[in-house]
PDB file of N, CA, C and O in Angstrom:
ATOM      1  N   UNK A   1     -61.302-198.112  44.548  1.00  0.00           N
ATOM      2  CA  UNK A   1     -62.117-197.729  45.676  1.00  0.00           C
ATOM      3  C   UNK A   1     -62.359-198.956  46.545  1.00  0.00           C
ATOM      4  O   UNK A   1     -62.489-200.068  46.033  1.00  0.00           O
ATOM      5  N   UNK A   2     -62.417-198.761  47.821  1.00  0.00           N
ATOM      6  CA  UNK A   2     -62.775-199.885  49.073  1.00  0.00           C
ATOM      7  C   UNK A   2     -63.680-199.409  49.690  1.00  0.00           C
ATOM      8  O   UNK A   2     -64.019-198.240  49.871  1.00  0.00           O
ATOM      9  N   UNK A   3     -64.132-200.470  50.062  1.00  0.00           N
ATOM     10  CA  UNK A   3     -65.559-199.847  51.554  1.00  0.00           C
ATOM     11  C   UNK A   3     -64.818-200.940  53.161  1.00  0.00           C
ATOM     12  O   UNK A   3     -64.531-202.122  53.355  1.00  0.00           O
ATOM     13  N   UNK A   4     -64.794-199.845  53.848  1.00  0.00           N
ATOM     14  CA  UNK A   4     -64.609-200.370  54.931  1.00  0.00           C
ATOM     15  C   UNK A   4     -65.436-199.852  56.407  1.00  0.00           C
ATOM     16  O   UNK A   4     -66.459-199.168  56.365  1.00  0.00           O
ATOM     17  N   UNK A   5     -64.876-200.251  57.515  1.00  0.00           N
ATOM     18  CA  UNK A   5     -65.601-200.250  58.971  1.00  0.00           C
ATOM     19  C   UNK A   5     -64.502-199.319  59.683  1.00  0.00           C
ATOM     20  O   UNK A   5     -63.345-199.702  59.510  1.00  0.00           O
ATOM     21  N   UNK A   6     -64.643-198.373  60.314  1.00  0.00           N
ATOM     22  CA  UNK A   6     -63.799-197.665  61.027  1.00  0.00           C
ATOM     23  C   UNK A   6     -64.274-198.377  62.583  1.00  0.00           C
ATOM     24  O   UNK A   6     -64.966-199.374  62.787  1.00  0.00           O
ATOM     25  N   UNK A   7     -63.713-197.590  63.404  1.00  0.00           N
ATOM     26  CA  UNK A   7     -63.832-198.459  64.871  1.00  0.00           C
ATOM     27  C   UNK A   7     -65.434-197.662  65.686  1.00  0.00           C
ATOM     28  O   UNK A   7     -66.002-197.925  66.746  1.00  0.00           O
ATOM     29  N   UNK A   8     -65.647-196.923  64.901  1.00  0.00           N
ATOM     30  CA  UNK A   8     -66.773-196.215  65.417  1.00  0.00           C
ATOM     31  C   UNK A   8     -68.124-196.927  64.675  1.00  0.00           C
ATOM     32  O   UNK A   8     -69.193-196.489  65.100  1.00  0.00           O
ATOM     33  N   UNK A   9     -68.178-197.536  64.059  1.00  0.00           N
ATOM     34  CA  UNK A   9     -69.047-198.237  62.981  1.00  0.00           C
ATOM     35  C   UNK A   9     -69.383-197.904  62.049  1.00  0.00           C
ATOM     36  O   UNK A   9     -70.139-198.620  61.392  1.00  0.00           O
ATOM     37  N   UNK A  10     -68.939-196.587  61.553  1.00  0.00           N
ATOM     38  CA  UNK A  10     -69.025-195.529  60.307  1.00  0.00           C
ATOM     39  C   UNK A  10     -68.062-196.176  59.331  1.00  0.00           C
ATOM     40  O   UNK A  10     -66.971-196.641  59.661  1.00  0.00           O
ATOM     41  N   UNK A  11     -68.639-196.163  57.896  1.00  0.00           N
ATOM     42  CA  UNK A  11     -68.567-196.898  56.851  1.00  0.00           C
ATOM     43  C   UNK A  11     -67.602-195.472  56.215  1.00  0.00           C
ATOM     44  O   UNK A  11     -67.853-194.267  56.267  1.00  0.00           O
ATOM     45  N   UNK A  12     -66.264-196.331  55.538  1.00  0.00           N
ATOM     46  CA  UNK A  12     -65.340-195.581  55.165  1.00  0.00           C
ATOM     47  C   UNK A  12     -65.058-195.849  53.803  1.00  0.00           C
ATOM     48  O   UNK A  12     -64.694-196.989  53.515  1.00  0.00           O
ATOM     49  N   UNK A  13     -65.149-195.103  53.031  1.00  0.00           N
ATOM     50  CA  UNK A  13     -64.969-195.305  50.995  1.00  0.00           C
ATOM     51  C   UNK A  13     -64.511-194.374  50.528  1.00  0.00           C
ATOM     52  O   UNK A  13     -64.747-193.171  50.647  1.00  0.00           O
ATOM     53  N   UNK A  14     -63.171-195.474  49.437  1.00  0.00           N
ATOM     54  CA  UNK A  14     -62.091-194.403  48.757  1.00  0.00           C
ATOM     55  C   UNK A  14     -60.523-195.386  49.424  1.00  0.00           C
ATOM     56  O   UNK A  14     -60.405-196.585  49.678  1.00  0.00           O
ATOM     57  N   UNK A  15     -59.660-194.394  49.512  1.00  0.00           N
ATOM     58  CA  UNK A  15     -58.506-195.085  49.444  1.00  0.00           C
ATOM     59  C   UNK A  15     -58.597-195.534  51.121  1.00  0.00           C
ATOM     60  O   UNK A  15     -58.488-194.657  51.978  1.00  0.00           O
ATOM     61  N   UNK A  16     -58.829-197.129  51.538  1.00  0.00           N
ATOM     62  CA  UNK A  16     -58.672-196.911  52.919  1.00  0.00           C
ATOM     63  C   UNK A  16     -57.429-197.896  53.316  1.00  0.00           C
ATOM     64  O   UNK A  16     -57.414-198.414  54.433  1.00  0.00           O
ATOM     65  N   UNK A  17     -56.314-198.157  52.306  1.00  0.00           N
ATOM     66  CA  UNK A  17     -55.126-198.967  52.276  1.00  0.00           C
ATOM     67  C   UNK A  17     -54.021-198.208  53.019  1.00  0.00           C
ATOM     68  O   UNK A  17     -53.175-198.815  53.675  1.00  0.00           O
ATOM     69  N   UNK A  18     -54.044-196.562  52.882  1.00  0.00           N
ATOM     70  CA  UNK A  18     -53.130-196.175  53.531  1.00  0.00           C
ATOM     71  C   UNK A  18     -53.388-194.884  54.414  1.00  0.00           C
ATOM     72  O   UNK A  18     -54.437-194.277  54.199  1.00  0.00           O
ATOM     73  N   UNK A  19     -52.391-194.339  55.539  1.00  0.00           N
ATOM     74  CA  UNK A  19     -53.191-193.045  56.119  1.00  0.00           C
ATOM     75  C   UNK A  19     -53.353-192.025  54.876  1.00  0.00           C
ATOM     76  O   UNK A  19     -53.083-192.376  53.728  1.00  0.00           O
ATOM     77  N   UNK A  20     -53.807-190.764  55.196  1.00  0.00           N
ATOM     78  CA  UNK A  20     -53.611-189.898  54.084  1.00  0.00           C
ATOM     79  C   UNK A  20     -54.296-190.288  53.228  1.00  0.00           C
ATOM     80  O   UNK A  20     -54.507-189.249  52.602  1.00  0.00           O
ATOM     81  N   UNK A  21     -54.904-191.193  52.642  1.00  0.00           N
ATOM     82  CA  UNK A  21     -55.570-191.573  51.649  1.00  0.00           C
ATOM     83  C   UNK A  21     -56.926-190.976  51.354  1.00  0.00           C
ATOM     84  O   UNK A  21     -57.447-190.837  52.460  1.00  0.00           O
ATOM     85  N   UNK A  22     -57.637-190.617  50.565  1.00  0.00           N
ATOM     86  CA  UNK A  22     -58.790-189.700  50.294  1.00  0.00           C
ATOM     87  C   UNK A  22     -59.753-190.696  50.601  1.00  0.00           C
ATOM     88  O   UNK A  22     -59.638-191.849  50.183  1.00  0.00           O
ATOM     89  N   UNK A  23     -60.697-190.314  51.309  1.00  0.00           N
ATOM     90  CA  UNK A  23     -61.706-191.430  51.915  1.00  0.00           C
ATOM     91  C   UNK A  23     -62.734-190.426  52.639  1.00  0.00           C
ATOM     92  O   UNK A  23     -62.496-189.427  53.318  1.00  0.00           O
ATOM     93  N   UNK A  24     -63.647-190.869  52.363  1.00  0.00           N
ATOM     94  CA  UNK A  24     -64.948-190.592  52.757  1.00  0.00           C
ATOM     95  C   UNK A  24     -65.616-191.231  53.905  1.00  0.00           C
ATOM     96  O   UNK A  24     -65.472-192.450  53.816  1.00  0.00           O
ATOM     97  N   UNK A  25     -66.207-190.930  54.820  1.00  0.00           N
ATOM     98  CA  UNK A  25     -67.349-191.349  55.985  1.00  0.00           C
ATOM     99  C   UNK A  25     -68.337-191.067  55.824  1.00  0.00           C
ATOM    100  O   UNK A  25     -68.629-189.909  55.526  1.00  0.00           O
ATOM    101  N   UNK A  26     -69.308-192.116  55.974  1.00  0.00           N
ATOM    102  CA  UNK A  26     -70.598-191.862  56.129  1.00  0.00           C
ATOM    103  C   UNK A  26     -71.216-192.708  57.409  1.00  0.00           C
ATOM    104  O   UNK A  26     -71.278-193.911  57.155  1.00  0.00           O
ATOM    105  N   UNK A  27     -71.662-192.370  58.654  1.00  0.00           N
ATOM    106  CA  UNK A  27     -72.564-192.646  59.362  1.00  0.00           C
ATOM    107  C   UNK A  27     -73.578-191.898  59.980  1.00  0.00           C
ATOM    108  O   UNK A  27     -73.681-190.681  59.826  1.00  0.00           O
ATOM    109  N   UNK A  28     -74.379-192.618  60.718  1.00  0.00           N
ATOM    110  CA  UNK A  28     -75.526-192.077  61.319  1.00  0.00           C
ATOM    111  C   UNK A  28     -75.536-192.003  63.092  1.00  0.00           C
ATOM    112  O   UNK A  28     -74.894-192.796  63.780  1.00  0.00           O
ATOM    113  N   UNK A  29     -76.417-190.861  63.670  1.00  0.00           N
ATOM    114  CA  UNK A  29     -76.213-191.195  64.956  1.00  0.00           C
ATOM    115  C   UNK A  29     -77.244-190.498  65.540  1.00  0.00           C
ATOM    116  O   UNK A  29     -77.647-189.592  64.811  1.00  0.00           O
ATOM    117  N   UNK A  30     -78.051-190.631  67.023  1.00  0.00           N
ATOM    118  CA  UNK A  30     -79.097-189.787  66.977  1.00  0.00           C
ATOM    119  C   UNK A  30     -80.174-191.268  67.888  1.00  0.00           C
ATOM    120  O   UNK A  30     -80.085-192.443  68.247  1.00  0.00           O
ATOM    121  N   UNK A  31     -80.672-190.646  67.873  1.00  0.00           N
ATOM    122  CA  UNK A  31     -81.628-191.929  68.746  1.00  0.00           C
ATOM    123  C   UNK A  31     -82.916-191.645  67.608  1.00  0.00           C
ATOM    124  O   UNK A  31     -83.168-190.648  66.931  1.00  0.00           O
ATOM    125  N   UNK A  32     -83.560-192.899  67.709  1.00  0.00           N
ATOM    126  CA  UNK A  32     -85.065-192.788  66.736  1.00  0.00           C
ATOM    127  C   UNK A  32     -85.630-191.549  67.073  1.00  0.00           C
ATOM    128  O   UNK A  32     -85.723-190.844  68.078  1.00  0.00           O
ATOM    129  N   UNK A  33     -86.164-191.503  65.254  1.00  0.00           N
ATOM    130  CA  UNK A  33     -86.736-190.059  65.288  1.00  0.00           C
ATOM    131  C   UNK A  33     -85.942-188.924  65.379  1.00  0.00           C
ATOM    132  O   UNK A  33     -86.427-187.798  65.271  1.00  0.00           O
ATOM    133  N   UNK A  34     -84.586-189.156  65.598  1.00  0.00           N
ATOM    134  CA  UNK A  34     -84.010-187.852  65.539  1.00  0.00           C
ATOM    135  C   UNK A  34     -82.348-188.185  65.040  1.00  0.00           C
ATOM    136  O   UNK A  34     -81.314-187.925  65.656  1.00  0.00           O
ATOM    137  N   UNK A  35     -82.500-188.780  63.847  1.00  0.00           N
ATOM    138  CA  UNK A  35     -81.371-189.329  63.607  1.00  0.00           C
ATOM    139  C   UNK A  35     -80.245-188.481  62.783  1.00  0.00           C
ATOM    140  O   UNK A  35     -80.769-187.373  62.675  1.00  0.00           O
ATOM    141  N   UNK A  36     -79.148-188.435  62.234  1.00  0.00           N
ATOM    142  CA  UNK A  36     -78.660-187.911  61.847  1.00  0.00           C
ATOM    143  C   UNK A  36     -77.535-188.525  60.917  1.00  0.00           C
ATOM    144  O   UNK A  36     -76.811-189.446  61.294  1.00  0.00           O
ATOM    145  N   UNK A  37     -77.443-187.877  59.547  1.00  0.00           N
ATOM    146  CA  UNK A  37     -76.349-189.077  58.751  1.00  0.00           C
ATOM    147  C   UNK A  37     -75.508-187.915  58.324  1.00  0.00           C
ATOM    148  O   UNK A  37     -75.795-186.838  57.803  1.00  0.00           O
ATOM    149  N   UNK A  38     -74.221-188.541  58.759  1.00  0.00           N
ATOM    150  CA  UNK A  38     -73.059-187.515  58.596  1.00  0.00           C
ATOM    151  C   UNK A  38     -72.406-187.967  57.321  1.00  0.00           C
ATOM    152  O   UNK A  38     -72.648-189.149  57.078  1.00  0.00           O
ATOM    153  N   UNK A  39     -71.370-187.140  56.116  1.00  0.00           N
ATOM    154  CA  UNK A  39     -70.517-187.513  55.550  1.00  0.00           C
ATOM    155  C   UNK A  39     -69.491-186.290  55.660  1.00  0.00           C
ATOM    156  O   UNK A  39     -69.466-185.060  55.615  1.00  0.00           O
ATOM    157  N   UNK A  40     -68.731-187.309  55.818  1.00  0.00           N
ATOM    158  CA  UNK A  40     -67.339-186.338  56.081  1.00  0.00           C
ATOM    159  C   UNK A  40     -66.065-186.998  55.334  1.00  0.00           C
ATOM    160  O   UNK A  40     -65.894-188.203  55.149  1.00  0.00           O
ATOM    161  N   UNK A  41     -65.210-185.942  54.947  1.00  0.00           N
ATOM    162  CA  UNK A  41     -63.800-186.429  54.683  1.00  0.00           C
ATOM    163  C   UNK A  41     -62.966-186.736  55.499  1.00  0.00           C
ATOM    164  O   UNK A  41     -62.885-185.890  56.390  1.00  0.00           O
ATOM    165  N   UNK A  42     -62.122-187.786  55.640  1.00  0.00           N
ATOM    166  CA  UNK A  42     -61.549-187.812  56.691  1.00  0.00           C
ATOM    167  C   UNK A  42     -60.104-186.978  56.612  1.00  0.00           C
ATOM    168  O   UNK A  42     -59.575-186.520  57.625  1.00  0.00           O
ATOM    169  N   UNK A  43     -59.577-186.851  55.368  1.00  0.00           N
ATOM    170  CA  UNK A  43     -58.292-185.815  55.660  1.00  0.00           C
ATOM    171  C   UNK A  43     -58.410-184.936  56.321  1.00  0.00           C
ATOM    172  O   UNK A  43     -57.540-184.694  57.156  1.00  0.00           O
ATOM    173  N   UNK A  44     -59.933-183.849  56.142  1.00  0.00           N
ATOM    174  CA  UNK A  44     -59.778-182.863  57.054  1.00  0.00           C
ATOM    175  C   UNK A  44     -60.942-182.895  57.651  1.00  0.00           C
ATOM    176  O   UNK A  44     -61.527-181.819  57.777  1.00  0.00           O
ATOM    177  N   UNK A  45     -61.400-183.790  58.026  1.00  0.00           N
ATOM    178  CA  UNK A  45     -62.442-184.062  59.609  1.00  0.00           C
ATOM    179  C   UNK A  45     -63.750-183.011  58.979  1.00  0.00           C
ATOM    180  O   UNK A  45     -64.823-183.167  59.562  1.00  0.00           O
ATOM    181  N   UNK A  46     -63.738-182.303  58.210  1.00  0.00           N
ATOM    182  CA  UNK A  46     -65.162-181.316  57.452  1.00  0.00           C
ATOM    183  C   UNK A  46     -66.296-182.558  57.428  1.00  0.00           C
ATOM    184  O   UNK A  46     -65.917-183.724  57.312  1.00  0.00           O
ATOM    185  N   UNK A  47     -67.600-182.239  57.538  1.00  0.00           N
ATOM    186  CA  UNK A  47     -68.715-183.267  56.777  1.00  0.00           C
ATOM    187  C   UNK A  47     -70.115-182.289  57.015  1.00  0.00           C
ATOM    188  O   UNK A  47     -70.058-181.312  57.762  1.00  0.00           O
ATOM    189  N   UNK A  48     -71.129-182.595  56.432  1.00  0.00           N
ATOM    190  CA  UNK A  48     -71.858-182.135  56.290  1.00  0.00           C
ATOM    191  C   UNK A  48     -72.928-183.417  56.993  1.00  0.00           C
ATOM    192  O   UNK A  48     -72.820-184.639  57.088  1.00  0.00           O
ATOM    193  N   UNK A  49     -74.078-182.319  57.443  1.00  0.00           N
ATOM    194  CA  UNK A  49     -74.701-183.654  58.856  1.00  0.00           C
ATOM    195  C   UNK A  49     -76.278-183.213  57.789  1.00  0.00           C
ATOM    196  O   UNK A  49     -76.561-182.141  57.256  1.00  0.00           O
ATOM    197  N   UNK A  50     -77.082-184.609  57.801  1.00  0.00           N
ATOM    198  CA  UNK A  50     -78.549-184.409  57.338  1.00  0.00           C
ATOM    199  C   UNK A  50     -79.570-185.266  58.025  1.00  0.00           C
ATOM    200  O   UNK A  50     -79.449-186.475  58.222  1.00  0.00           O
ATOM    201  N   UNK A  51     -80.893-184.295  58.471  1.00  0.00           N
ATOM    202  CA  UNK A  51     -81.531-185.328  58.977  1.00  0.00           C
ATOM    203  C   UNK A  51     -81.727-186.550  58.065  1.00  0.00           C
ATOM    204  O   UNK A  51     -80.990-186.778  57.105  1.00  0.00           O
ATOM    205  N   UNK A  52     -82.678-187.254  58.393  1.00  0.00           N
ATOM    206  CA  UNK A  52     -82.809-188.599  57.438  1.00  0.00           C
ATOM    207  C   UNK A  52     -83.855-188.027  56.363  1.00  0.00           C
ATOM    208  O   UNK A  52     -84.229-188.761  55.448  1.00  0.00           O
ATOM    209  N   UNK A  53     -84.272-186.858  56.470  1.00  0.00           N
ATOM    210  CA  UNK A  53     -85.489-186.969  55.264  1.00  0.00           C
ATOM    211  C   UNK A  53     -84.577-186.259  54.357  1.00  0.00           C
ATOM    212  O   UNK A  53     -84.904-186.551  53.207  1.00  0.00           O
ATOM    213  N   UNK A  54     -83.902-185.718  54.366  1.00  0.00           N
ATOM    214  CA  UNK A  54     -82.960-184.814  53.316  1.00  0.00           C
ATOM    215  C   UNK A  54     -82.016-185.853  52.826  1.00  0.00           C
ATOM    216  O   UNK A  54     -81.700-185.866  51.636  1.00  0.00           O
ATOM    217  N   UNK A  55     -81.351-187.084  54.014  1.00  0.00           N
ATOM    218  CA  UNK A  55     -80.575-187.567  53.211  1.00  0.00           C
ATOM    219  C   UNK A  55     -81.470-188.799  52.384  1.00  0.00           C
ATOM    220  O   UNK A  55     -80.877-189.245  51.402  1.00  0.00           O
ATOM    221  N   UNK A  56     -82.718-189.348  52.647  1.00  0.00           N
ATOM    222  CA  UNK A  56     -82.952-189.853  52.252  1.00  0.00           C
ATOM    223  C   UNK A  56     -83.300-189.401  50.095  1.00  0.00           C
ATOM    224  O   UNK A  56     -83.272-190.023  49.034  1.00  0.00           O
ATOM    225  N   UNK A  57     -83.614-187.821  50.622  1.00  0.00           N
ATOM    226  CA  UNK A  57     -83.809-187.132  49.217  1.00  0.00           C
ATOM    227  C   UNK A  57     -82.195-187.168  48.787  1.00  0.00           C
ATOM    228  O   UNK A  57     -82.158-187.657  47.657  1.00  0.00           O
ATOM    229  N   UNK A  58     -81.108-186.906  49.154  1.00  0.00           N
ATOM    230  CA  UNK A  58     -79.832-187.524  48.849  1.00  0.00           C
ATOM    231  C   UNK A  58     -79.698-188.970  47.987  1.00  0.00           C
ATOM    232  O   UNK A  58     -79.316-189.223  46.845  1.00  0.00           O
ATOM    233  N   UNK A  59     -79.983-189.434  48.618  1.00  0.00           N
ATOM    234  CA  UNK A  59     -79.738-190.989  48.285  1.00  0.00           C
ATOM    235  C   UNK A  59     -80.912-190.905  46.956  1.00  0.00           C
ATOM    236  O   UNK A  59     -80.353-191.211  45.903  1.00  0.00           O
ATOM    237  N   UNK A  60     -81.884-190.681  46.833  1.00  0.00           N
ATOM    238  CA  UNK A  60     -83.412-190.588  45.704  1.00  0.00           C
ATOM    239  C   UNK A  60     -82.408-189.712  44.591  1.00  0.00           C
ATOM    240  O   UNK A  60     -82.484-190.071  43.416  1.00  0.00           O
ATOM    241  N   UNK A  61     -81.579-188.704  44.896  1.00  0.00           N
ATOM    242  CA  UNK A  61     -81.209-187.976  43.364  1.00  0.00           C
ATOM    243  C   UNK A  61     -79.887-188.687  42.866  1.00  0.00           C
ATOM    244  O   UNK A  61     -79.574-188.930  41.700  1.00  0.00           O
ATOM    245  N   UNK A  62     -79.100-188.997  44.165  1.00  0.00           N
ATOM    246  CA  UNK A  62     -78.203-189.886  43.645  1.00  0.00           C
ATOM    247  C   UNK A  62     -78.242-191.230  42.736  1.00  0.00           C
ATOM    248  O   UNK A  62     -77.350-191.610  41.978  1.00  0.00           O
ATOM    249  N   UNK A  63     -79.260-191.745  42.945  1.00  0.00           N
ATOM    250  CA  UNK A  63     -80.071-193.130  42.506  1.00  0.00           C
ATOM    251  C   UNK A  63     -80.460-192.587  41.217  1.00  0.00           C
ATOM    252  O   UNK A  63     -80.098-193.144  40.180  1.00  0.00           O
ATOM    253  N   UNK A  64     -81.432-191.157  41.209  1.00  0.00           N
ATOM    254  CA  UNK A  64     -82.022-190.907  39.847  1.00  0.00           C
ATOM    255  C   UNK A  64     -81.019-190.652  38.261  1.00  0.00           C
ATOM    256  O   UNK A  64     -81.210-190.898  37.070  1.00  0.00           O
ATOM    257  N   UNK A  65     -79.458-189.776  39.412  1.00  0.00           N
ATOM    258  CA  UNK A  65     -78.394-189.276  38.304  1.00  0.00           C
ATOM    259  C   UNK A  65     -77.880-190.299  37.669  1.00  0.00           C
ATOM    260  O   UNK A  65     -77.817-190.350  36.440  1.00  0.00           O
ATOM    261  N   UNK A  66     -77.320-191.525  38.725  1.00  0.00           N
ATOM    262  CA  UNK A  66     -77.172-192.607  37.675  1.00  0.00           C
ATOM    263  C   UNK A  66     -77.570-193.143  37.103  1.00  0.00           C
ATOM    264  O   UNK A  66     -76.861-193.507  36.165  1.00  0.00           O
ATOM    265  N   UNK A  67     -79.364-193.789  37.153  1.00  0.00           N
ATOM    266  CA  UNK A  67     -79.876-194.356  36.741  1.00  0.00           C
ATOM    267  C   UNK A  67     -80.170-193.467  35.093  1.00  0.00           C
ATOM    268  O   UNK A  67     -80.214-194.047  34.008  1.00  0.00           O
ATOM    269  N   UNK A  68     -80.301-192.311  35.253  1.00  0.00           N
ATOM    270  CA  UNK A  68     -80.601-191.582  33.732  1.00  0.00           C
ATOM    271  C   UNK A  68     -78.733-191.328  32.997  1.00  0.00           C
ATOM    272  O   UNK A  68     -78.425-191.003  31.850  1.00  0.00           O
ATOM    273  N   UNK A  69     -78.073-191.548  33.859  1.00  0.00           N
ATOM    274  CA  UNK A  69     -76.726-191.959  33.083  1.00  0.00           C
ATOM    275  C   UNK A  69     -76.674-193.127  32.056  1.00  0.00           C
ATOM    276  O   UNK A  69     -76.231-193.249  30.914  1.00  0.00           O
ATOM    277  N   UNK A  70     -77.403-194.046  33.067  1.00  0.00           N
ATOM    278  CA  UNK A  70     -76.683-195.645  32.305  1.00  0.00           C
ATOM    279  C   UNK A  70     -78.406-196.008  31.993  1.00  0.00           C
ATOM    280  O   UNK A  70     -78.671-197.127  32.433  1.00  0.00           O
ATOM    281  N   UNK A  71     -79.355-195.467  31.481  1.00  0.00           N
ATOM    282  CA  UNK A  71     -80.556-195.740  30.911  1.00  0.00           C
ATOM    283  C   UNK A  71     -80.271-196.932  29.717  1.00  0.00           C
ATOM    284  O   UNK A  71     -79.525-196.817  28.744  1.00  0.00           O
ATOM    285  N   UNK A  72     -80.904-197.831  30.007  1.00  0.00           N
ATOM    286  CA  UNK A  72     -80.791-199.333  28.959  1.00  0.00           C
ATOM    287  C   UNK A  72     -80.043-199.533  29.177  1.00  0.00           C
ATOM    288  O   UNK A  72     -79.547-199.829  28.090  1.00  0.00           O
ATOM    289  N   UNK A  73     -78.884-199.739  30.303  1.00  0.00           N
ATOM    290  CA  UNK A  73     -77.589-200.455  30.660  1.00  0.00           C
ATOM    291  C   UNK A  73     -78.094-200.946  32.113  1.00  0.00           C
ATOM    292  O   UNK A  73     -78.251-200.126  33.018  1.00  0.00           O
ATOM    293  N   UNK A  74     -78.353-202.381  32.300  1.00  0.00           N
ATOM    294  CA  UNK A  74     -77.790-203.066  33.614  1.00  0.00           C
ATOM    295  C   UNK A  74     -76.902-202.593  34.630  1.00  0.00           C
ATOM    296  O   UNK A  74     -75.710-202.901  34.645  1.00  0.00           O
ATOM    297  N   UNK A  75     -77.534-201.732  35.618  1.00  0.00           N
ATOM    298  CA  UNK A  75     -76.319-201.734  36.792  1.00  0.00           C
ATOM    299  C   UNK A  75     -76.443-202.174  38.071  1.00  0.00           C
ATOM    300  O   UNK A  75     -75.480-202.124  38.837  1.00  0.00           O
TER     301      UNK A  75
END
């Protein structure tokens, strides 16, 4: 896996060495207060858009699943 910068400033993760490659986007866009964080695939341009309080609950269960994965393990 890589993390990279597309030309739009949206953060790109997964294969980003070649076209075609399975890769993910995630950015945000929206003026304060009304922001919006997209993730999308880029093979087929699909993503799903969240305000910031949903993705922020995103990011809180994602954080919680691993953290009760690797419980007494350093990550």
């Amino acid at each position: 896996m890589e993390i990279a910068k597309d030309d739009a400033g949206d953060m790109v993760i997964g294969d980003v060495s070649r076209l075609g490659g399975r890769a993910l986007t995630v950015g945000i866009t929206g003026i304060s207060g009304d922001e919006v964080l997209s993730i999308g695939w880029v093979e087929t341009g699909d993503s799903i858009k969240l305000n910031l309080e949903d993705a922020v609950t995103l990011r809180d269960e994602i954080d919680r699943i691993i953290k009760d994965r690797h419980t007494g393990e350093d990550i």
